[in-house]
C-alpha positions, 0 to 999 in steps of 0.5 A, spaced: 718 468 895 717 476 896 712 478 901 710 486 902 704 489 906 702 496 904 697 501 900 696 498 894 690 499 888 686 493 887 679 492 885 674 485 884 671 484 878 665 481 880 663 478 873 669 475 873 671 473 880 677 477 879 682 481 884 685 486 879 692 490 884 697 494 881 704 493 883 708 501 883 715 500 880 718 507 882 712 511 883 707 513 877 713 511 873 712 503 871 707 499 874 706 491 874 698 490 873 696 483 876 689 480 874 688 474 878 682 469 878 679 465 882 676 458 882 669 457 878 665 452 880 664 449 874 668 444 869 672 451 867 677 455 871 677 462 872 684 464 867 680 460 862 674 464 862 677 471 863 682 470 857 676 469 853 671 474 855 679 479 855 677 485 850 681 491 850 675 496 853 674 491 859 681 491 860 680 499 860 674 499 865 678 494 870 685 497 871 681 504 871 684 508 877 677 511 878 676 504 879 681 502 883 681 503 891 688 503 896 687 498 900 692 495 906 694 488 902 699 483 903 703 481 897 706 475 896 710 474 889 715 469 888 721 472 885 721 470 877 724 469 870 720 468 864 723 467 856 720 466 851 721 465 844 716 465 838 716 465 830 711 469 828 710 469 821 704 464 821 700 469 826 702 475 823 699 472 817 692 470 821 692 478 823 692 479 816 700 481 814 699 476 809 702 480 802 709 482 806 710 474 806 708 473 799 714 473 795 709 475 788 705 479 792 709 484 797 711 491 796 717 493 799 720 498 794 720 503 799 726 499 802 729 497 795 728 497 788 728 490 786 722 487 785 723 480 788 724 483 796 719 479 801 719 477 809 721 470 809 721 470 817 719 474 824 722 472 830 721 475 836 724 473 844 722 476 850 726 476 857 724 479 864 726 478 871 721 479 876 725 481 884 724 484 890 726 491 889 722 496 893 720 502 888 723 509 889 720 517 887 722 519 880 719 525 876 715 522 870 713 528 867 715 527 860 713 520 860 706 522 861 706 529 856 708 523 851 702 519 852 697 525 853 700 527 845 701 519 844 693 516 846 691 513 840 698 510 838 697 506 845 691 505 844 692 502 838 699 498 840 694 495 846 689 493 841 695 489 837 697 486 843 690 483 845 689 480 837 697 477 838 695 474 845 688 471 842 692 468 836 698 466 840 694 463 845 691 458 840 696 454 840 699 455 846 697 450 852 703 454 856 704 461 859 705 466 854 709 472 855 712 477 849 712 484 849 707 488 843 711 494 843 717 491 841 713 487 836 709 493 833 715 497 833 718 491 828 712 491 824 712 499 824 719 498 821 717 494 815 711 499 814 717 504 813 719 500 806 712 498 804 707 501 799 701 499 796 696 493 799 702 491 803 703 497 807 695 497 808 695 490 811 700 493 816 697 498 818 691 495 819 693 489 823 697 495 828 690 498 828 694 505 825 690 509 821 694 512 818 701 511 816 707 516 815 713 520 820 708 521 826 706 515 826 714 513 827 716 519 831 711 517 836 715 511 836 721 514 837 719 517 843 717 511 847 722 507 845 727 512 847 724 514 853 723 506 855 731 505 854 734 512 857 740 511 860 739 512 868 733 510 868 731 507 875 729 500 872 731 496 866 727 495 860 730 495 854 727 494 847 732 492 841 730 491 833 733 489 828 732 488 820 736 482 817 737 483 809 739 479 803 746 482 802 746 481 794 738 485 795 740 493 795 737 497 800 735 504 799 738 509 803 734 513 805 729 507 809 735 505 812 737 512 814 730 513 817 730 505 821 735 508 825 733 515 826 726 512 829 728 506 832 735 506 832 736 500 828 739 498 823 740 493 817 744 487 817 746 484 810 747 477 810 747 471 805 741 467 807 742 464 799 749 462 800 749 461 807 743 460 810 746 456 817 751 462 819 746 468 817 741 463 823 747 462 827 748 470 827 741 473 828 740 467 834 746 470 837 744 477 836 737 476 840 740 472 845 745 478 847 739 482 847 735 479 851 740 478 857 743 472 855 749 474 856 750 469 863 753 463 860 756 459 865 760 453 864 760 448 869 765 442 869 763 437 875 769 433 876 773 439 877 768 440 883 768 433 887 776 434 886 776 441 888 771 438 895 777 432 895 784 436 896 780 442 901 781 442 908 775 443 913 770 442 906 764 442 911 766 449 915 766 454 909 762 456 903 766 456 897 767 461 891 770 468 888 770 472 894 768 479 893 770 485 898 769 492 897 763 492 892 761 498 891 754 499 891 750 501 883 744 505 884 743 504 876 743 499 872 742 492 872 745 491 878 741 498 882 740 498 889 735 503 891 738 508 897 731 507 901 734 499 900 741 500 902 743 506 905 750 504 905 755 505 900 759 498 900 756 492 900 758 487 905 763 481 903 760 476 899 761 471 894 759 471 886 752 468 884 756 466 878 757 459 882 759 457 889 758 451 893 755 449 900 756 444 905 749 441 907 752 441 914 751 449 913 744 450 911 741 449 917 743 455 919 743 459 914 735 457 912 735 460 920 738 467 918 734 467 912 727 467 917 729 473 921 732 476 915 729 481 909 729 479 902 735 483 898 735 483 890 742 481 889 741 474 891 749 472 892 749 480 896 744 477 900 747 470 902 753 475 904 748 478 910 746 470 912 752 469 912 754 475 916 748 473 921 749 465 921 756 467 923 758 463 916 765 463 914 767 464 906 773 461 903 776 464 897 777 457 892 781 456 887 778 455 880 772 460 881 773 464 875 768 470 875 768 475 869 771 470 863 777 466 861 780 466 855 779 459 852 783 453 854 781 447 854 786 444 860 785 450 864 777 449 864 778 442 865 781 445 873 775 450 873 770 450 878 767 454 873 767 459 868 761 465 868 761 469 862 765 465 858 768 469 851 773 465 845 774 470 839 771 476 843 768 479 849 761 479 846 760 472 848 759 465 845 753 463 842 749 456 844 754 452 838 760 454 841 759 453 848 757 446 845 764 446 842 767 448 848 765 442 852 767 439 846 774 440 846 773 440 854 772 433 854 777 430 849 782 433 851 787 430 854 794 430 858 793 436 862 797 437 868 791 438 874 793 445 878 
């Protein structure tokens, strides 16, 4: 759980019994707007009747900064993460992209000459991680001149995710979570190649008005701005577009795909090799959207590692780290304000370590007297530091990926980032033919 005190905007909606706060992420730059209903006294809660009366005008009026007071509040937010996968074709056609998934009726010639070329699918996958790291002064000059010339563009992309939200929510009796810029950007990618009723459709459903290169340089804009290198956060946006690989696609729509959006188009045999295209397109989303921390974890390699270690109960065990620089960008950023140091203390890699139960007394008490840091193994480095705890180097903690053997992972403790044919990573059907060939091997030396 994170808590903070401080000077936030807030504001109640008293029609809704709701409190409206934003949450700063480096200044003015990225902001987190929470609205958080209370109970009602009828049969209904408060979520409910505020997803229902949810209209883009009202969301406007609620997080208006005229609206908006800076008041002194405590803030408590557990520290999350949120995946979420969708296929969306059904719902894009209840919004009306209906002739773009009609193989008799879609337009796409401005993708290819042949006249039979349709969508089949639209997948869409989002990620966040929500931690407790502070906000810091960044200029965001640019970004606000881009939308100031963008207005209509956002507007447009919040109508759009307000009519995904209510479509999706139809079905959905779980949290619903995606990312409308990364699905309008997709459509808007498509809308490139379409002509005719189809385009028309597109576009509608987007709420653009007109379609044509400002329209797609506007996206550009954004996404560039959202993916710029050093950034100090992190949120990426990745498309891509899958093509039947005997269709012929033209030139120049992919030349512009990946001048506006920087993607690009991918030929597959989706006649001849269905499963595999399935396999590489799953593969690809999973690599986009962080899923790059595999972890193998092999159980009896665990209890006999607990039998042949000496004093087990006295150590924390893992793959030590010492000397770890500190990143002030990327996935791993540490705010200066946060940590003045230039190195981290010595801590054990949250890629998997083990803890004697005898051990967690101290450690839980440490943990009351100390802040929350962002990187959670860094941060058992300090309770350790300040339960007086001792970390031991184990045999068996790989922490940055191991070749595959199959005896070699049946000594491992674990394997963090696993990679076979190369250094990308495996897919979900590999790793299950890893633990495959794990369990059936037999006659390995134990090391």
């Amino acid at each position: 759980m994170m808590h903070q005190k401080s000077k936030f905007k807030f504001a109640f909606i008293p029609e809704m019994q709701c409190q409206v706060l934003e949450l700063p992420y480096v200044e003015n730059e990225l902001s987190m707007l929470i609205l958080l209903p209370k109970d009602i006294e009828d049969n209904s809660t408060g979520l409910e009747k505020l997803e229902k009366s949810l209209t883009l005008e009202k969301l406007h009026d609620w997080t208006n900064p005229d609206n908006m007071e800076k008041i002194e509040i405590n803030v408590s937010l557990p520290r999350f993460k949120l995946e979420r996968s969708y296929d969306l074709k059904e719902v894009l056609i209840k919004m009306g992209v209906v002739d773009a998934f009609d193989m008799g009726r879609a337009d796409l010639s401005g993708m290819s000459p042949k006249d039979d070329l349709f969508l089949s699918k639209a997948v869409h996958k989002s990620f966040v991680e929500v931690n407790e790291e502070g906000t810091e002064a960044a200029a965001a000059t640019a970004m606000v001149v881009m939308m100031r010339f963008m207005a209509s563009l956002c507007s447009a992309i919040s109508q759009f995710s307000l009519d995904l939200f209510k479509n999706l929510s139809e079905k959905q009796a779980s949290n619903i979570f995606y990312s409308p810029l990364s699905i309008s950007s997709a459509l808007a990618m498509v809308c490139m190649g379409a002509r005719g009723n189809t385009a028309a459709e597109i576009m509608k459903s987007l709420h653009v008005q007109k379609a044509g290169d400002d329209v797609h340089s506007y996206f550009s804009s954004l996404i560039t701005d959202i993916n710029k290198p050093g950034a100090s956060y992190q949120l990426s946006l990745a498309n891509r577009l899958y093509g039947e690989k005997s269709f012929e696609f033209l030139k120049e729509f992919i030349g512009k795909t990946t001048t506006f959006y920087h993607a690009s188009l991918e030929a597959v045999d989706f006649i001849q090799a269905p499963e595999a295209s399935r396999k590489n397109i799953n593969a690809w989303v999973e690599k986009q959207t962080n899923g790059d921390d595999d972890i193998f974890v092999y159980p009896p390699a665990i209890v006999n590692y607990l039998k042949r270690t000496p004093d087990v109960t006295s150590y924390i065990h893992g793959n030590i780290r010492v000397h770890t620089d500190v990143l002030r960008g990327g996935k791993y950023k540490i705010s200066y304000h946060l940590y003045s140091m230039n190195v981290l203390p010595t801590f054990v890699s949250g890629a998997g370590f083990i803890i004697p139960g005898i051990l967690i007394p101290p450690l839980y008490h440490a943990a009351t007297v100390l802040p929350i840091f962002p990187l959670d193994d860094v941060y058992f480095g300090f309770l350790a530091i300040k339960a007086n705890v001792t970390l031991k180097h184990g045999h068996g903690f790989y922490c940055w990926g191991v070749r595959f053997d199959a005896c070699k992972y049946q000594n491992a403790v674990f394997v963090h980032s696993l990679f076979e044919y190369d250094e990308k990573g495996m897919s979900p059907e590999q790793l299950l033919d890893v633990w495959g060939k794990v369990i059936k091997q037999e006659n390995c030396i134990e090391v």
